[in-house]
C-alpha positions as MATLAB code, in Angstrom:
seq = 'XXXXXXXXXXXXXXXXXXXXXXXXXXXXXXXXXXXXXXXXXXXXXXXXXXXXXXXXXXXXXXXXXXXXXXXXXXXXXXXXXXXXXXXXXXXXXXXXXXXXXXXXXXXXXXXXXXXXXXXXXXXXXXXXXXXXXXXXXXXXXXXXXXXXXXXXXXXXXXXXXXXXXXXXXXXXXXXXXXXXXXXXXXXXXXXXXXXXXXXXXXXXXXXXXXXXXXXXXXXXXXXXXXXXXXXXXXXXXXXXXXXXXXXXXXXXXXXXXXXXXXXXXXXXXXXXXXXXXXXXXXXXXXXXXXXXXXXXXXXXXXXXXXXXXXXXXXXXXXXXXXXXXXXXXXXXXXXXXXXXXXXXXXXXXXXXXXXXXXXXXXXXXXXXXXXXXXXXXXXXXXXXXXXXXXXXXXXXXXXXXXXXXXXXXXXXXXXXXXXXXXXXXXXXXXXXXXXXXXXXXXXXXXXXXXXXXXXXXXXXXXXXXXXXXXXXXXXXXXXXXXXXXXXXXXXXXXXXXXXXXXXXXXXXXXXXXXXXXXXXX';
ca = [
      88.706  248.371  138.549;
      88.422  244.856  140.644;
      85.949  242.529  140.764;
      83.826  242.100  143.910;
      83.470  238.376  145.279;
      80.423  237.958  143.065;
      81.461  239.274  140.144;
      84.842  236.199  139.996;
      83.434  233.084  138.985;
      86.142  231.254  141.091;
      83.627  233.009  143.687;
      86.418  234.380  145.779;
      88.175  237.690  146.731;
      90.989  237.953  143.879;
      93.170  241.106  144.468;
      95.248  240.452  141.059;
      93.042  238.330  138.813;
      96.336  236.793  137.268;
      94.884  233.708  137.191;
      91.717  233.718  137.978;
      90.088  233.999  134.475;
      88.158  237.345  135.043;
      88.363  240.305  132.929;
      86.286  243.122  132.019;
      87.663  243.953  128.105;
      87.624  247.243  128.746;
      89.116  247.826  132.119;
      92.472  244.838  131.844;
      95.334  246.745  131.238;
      94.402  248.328  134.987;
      93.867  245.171  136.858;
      96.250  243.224  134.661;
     100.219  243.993  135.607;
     101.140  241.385  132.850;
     100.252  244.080  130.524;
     103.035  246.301  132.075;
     105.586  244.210  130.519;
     104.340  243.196  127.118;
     105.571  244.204  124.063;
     104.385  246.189  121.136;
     101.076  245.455  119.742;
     101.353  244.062  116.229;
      98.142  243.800  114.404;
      98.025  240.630  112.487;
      95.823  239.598  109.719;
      94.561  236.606  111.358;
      93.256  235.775  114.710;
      91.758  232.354  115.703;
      91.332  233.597  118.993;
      89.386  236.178  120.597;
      91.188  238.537  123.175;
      89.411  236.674  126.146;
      90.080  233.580  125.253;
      94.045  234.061  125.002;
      93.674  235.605  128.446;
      91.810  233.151  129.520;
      94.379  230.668  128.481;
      96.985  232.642  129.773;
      95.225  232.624  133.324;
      95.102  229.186  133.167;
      98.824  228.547  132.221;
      99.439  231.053  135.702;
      97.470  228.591  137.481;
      99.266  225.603  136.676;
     102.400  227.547  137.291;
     101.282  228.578  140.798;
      98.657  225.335  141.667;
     100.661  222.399  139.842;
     104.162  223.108  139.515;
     107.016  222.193  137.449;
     109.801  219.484  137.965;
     113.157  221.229  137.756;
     115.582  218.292  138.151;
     118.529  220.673  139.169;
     119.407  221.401  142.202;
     120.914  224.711  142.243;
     118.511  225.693  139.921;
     115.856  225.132  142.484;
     117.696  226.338  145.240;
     117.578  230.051  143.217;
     113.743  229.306  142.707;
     113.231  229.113  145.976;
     115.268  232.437  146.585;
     112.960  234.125  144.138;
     109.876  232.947  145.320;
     108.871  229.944  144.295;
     107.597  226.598  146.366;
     109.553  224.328  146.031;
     109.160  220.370  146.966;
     112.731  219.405  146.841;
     112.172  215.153  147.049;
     109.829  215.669  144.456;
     112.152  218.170  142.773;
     108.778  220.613  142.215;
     108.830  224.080  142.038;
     105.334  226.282  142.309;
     106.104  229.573  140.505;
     103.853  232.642  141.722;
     102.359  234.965  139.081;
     104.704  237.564  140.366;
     107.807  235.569  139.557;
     106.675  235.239  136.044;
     105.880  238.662  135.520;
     109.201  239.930  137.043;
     110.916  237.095  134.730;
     109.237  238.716  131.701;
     110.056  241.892  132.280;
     113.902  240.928  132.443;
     113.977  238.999  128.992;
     114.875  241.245  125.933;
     112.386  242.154  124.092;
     114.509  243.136  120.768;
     117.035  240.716  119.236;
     119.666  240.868  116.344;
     120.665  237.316  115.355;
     123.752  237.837  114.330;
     125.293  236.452  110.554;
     128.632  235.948  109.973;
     128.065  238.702  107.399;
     126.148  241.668  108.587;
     124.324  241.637  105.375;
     122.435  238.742  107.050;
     121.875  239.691  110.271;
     118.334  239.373  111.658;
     116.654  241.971  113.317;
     113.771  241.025  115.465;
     111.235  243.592  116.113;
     107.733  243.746  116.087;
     106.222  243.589  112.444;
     108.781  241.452  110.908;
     108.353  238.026  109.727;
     111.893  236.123  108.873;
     112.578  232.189  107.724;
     114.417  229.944  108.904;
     114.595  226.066  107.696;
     114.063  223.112  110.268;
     116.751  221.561  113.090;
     117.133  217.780  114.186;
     116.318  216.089  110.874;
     118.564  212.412  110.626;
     117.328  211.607  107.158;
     117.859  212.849  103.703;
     116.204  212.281  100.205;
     118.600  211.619   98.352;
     118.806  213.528   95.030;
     119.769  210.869   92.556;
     117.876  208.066   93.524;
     115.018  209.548   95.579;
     115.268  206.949   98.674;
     115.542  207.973  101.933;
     119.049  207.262  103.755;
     120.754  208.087  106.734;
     122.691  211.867  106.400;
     126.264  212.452  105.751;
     128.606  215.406  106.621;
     128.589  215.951  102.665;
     124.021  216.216  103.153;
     124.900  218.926  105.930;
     127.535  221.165  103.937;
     125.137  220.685  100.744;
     121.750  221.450  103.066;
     123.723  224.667  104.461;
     125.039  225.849  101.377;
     121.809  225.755   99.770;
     120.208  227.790  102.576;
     123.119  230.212  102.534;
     122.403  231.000   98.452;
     118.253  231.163   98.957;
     116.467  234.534   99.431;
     113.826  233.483  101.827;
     115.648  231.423  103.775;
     116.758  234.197  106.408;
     118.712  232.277  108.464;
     119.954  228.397  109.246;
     118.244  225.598  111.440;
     120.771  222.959  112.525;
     120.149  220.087  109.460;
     120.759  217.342  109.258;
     122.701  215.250  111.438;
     125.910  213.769  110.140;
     125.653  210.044  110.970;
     129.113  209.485  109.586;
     130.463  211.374  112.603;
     130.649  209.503  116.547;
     127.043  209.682  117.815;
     127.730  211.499  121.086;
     129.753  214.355  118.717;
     127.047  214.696  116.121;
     125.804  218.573  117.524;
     129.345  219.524  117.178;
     130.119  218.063  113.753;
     126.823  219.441  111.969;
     127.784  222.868  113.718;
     131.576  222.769  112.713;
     130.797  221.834  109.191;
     127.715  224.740  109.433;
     129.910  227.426  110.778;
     131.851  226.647  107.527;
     129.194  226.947  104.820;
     127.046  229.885  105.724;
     127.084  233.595  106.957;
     123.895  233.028  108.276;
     122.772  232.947  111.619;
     122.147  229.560  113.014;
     119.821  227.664  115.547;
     120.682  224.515  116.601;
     119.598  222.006  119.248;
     122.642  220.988  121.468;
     122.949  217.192  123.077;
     124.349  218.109  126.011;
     125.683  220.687  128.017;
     129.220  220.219  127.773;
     129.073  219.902  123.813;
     127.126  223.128  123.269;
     130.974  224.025  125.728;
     132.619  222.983  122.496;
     130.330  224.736  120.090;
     131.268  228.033  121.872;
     134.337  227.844  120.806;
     133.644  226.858  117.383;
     131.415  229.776  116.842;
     133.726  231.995  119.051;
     136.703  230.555  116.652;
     134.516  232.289  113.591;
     133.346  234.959  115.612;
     137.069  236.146  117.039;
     136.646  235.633  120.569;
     133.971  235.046  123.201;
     133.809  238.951  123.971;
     132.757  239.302  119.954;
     130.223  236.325  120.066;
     128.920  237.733  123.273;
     128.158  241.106  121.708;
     127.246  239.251  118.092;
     126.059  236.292  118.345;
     126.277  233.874  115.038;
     124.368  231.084  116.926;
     121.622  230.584  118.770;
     120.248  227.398  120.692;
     117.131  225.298  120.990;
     115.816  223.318  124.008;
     112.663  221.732  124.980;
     110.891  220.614  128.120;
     109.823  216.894  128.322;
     106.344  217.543  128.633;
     104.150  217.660  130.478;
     106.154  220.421  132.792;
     109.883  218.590  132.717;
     113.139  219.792  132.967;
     115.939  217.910  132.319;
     119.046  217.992  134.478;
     120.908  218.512  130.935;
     117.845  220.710  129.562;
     118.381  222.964  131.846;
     122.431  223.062  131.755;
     122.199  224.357  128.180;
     119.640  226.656  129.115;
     122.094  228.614  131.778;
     125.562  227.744  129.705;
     123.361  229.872  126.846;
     122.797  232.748  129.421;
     126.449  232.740  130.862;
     128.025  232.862  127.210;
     124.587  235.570  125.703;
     123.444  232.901  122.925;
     119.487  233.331  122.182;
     117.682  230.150  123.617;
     114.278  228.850  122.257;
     112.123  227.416  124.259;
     110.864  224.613  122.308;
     108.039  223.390  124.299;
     106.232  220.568  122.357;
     103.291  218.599  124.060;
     101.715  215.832  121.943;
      98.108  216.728  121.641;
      96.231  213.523  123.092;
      99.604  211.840  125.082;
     101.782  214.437  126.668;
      99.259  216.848  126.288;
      95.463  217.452  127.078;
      93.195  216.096  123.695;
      91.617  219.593  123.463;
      93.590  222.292  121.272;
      92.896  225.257  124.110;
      94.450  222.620  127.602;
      97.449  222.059  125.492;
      98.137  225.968  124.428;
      97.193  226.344  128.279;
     100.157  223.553  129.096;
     102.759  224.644  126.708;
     102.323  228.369  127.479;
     103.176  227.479  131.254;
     106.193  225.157  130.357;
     107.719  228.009  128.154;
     106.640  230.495  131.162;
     108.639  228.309  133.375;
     111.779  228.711  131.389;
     111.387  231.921  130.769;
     111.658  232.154  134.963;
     114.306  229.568  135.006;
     116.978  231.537  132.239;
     115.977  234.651  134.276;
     116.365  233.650  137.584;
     119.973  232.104  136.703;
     121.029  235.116  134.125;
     118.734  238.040  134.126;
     118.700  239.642  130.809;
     119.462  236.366  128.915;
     117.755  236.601  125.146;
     114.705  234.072  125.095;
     112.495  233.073  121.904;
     109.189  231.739  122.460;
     108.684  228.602  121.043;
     105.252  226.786  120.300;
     105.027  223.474  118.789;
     102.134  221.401  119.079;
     101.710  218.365  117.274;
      98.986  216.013  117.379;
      98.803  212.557  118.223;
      97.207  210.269  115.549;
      94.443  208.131  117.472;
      94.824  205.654  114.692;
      98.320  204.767  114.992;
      99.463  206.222  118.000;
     101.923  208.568  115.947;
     102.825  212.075  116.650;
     101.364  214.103  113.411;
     103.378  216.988  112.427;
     101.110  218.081  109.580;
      97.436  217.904  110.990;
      95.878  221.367  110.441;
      95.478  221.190  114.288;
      99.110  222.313  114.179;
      99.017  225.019  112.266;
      95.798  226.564  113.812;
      97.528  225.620  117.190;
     100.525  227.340  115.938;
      98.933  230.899  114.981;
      96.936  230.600  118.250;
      99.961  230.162  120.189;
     101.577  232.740  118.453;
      98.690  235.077  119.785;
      99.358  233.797  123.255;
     103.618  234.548  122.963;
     102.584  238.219  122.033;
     101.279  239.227  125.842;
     105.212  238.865  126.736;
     106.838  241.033  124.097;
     110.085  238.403  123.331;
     111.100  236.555  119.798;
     108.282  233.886  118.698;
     109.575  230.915  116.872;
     107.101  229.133  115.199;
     106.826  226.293  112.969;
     105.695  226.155  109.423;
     106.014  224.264  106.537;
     106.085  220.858  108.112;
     104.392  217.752  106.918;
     103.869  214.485  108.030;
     104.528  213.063  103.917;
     107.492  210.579  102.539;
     107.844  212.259   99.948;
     107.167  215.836   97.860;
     103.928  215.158   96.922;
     100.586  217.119   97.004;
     100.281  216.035  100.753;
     103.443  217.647  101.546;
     102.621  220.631   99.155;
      98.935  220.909  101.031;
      99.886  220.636  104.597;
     103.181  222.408  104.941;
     101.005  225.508  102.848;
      98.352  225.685  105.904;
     101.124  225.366  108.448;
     103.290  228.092  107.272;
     100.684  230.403  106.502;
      98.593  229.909  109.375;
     100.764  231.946  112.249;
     102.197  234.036  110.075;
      99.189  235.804  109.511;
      98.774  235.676  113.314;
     102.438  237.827  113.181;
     105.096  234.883  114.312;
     108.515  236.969  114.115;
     110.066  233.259  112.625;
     108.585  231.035  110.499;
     110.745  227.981  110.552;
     110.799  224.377  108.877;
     111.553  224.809  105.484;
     112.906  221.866  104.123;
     111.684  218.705  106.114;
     109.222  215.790  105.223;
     108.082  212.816  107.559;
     107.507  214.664  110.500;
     110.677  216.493  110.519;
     112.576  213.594  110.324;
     113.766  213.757  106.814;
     115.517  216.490  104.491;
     115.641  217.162  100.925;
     117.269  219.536   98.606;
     114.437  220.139   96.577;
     111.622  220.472   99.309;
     114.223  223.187  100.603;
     114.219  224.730   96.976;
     109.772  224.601   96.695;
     109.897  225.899  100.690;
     112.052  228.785   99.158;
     108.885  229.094   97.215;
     106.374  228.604   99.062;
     108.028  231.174  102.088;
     108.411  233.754   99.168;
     104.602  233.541   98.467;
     103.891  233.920  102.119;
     105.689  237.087  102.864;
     104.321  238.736   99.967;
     101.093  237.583  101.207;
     102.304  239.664  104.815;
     103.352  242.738  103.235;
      99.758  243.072  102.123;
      98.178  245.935   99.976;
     100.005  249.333   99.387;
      97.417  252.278   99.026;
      99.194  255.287   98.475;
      99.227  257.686   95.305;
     101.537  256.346   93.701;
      99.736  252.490   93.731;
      96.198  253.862   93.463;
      97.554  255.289   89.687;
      95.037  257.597   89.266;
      97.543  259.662   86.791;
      98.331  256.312   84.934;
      94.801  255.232   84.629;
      94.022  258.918   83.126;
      97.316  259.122   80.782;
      96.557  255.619   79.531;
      92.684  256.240   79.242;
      89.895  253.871   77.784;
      90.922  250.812   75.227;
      94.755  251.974   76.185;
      97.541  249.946   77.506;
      99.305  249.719   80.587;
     102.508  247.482   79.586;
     104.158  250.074   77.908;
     103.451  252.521   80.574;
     106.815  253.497   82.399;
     104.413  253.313   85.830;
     104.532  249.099   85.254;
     108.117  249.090   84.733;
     108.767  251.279   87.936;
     106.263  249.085   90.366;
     106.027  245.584   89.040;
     108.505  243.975   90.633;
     107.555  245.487   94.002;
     103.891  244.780   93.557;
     103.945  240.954   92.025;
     105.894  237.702   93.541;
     107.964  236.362   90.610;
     108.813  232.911   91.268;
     111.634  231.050   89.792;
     110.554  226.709   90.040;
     106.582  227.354   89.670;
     105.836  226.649   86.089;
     103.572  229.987   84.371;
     104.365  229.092   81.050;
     102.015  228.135   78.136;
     101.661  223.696   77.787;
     103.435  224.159   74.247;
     106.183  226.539   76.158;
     106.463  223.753   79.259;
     106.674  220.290   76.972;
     109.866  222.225   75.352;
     111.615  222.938   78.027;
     111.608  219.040   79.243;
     108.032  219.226   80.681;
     109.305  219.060   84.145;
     107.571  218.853   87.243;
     107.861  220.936   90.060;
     110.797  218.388   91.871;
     112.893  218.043   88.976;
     113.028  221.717   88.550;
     113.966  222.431   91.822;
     116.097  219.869   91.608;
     118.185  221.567   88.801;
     117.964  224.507   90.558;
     119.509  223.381   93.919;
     122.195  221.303   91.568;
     123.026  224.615   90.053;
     123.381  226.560   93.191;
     125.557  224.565   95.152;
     128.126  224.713   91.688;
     127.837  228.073   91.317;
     127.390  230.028   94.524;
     129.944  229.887   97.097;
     129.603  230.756  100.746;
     132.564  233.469  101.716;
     135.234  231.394  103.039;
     136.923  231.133  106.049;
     140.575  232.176  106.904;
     142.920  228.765  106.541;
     143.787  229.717  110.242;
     140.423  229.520  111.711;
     139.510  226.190  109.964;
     142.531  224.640  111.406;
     141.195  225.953  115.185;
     137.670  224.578  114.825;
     139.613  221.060  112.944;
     141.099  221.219  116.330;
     138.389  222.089  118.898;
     136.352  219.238  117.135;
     139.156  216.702  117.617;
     139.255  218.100  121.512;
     136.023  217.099  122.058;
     136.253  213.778  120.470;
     139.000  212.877  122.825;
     137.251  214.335  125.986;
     133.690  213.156  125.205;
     133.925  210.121  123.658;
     135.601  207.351  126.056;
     137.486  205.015  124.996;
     136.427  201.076  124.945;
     139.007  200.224  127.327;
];
């Protein structure tokens, strides 16, 4: 069905509707090719917007695609654009991307992903229905665990940070934290990943510097992997890039983006416009902005490597009208979050959202309140990856313990997602008639069988009685996850790497140092 003139409030002939913002409910998946390439539907438990209002916002990030354009500050990279389709303004370095392009884009990009562990044990499957954890990348900071103060990180906070996420249970995979400032600032990317690749058989995401180190990375991760061929077909990393908003693309943005797609490494799409500055003030013109400048890399990785993996990646921070700050813990960025998250789902590839962030110093009840909305938020809209576990100060800063409550706090949260079984053996009707009126049901063989199944048992939150609490120490919530984290990096051990391989990566890293970092002279 089409609309006639009168019926499109742009109150012209529209053949497609892509972006014109009219739908009738019941008639879009005819007049809306989109659709043809979208992915499964998931039905969430949340959703802060209605379906015409994320097609609405769509339709508007289509227009700004098509009307406004994007600055691609590549050359060959617009030179393929062009070849596709696109306008391009090359003084200007501006390309105008048709609907068409996007929805031929879309359809190219992967729709199911395994993120690859070093272990198969912890691979990570993405596919629709399935929430996974991840902790946050580009921290700088720790909190330091013995005198609480906030310092610059070491190589020793990134081997500690990773081994700790390698020995938690809802911490599915790694986010590239901290960054070592004991190592040459140009080299930092590949000294977090080469001490990472060491410490964990989880998957990792990481955010790159630069083209030519994420070259160098490659062959770290290859080094682990056995060859380029194996990372190719598993890959143990994945990256993360951003746009500089509003619709940027960096000459060395966009490198990484097409070195991921030559060498089959996942990229994220980190678009993150600052709600008030780089951004429109209103929640729905900033979702309408960032879905466009992920849209436009989703063209650009396309148009350069069709096929290359993709992960949709929403952040939206506010800005604080007070101070001028960016505020990573407003609950503007977790509704924003589970809205976007609605948005990513009309195109049927990996969404990465952020969750338990906070804009706190330190693990207080602001932290505890904030990062709780913002994790919880989209995934009950259905994100496939809930990421941020571990940061404070607006993902500046890392601690051991937040990482511990985060372990938590994400446990909490996907019991929360797997909901309510009702089946006959949950309903209990037998149980309820064996054990009868006045009986008991702790004796019953029924709770021993479906207790741990039914009930989130965690291991730092305190359940015990006052008398019970005051002697064992009557510890908070940070010094017991303190002691836990102190007891998990003695006793659990990530598996090892051959004495071979960690001479190869010793050696890659001391390659790059010599090309990358030039000499005074």
């Amino acid at each position: 069905m089409e609309a006639s003139q009168s019926e499109c409030p742009r109150g012209e002939s529209c053949n497609t509707h892509l972006y014109c913002g009219w739908f009738q409910t019941k008639n879009r998946r005819d007049i809306d090719p989109l659709q043809q390439s979208r992915g499964p539907i998931v039905m969430p438990m949340l959703h802060v917007l209605s379906e015409d209002e994320v097609y609405r916002i769509r339709s508007a990030s289509l227009d700004i695609l098509n009307n406004v354009g994007t600055a691609f500050h590549h050359e060959s990279v617009l030179r393929e654009l062009e070849e596709a389709g696109a306008l391009v303004h090359y003084p200007k370095r501006m390309a105008k991307i048709p609907p068409s392009l996007v929805q031929e884009s879309v359809k190219k990009a992967p729709k199911l992903l395994t993120l690859a562990g070093r272990s198969r044990e912890n691979d990570v499957r993405i596919e629709p229905g399935k929430t996974y954890t991840r902790s946050a990348s580009g921290a700088i900071y720790v909190i330091d665990s013995q005198t609480g103060k906030r310092r610059d990180a070491t190589t020793a906070d990134v081997e500690n940070f990773t081994k700790l996420q390698d020995a938690l249970q809802n911490i599915s995979f790694c986010g590239g934290s901290p960054y070592p400032s004991d190592a040459h600032p140009a080299l930092r990317d590949i000294y977090q990943m080469r001490t990472m690749l060491e410490n964990t058989t989880k998957h990792i995401r990481f955010q790159p510097f630069f083209g030519r180190n994420l070259d160098f990375i490659v062959k770290l991760a290859s080094t682990v992997a056995g060859s380029e061929e194996e990372l190719r077909k598993r890959p143990i990393i994945s990256c993360i890039t951003a746009p500089s908003s509003p619709l940027r693309y960096s000459t060395e943005q966009i490198e990484v983006m097409i070195r991921c797609g030559r060498h089959g490494l996942p990229v994220m799409l980190g678009s993150t416009p600052t709600v008030g500055a780089s951004g429109p003030v209103t929640l729905a013109g900033s979702l309408a902005l960032q879905n466009a400048e992920i849209l436009a890399g989703v063209v650009l990785c396309q148009v350069m490597n069709p096929g290359a993996p993709l992960s949709y990646g929403p952040r939206m921070p506010t800005m604080d009208m007070r101070t001028g700050l960016s505020s990573w813990g407003a609950i503007e960025f977790g509704l924003a979050a589970a809205a976007s998250v609605q948005i990513g789902q009309l195109y049927g590839i990996e969404i990465d959202a952020y969750g338990p962030t906070s804009d706190a110093k330190v693990l207080d009840e602001q932290a505890a309140i904030e990062r709780t909305f913002n994790a919880v938020l989209p995934a009950l809209a259905g994100a496939h990856i809930i990421n941020g576990a571990g940061v404070l100060e607006s993902i500046l800063t890392v601690s051991l313990e937040q990482l511990v409550i985060d372990n938590e706090l994400l446990g909490m949260m996907l019991r929360t997602l797997r909901g309510i079984e009702v089946s006959q053996a949950t309903l209990a009707d037998d149980v309820i008639r064996r054990v009868g009126a006045g009986g008991n049901y702790l004796a019953d063989r029924h709770t021993m069988e479906h207790f741990r199944a039914e009930h989130f048992i965690p291991e730092v939150f305190d359940r015990k009685t006052r008398m019970m609490w005051e002697r064992a120490g009557s510890k908070d919530v940070v010094s017991a996850s303190r002691e836990m984290a102190q007891r998990l990096l003695r006793e659990r051990q990530p598996v090892p790497l051959d004495k071979d391989v960690l001479r190869e990566m010793d050696f890659i890293a001391e390659n790059a140092k010599k090309e990358l970092v030039r000499s005074p002279n």
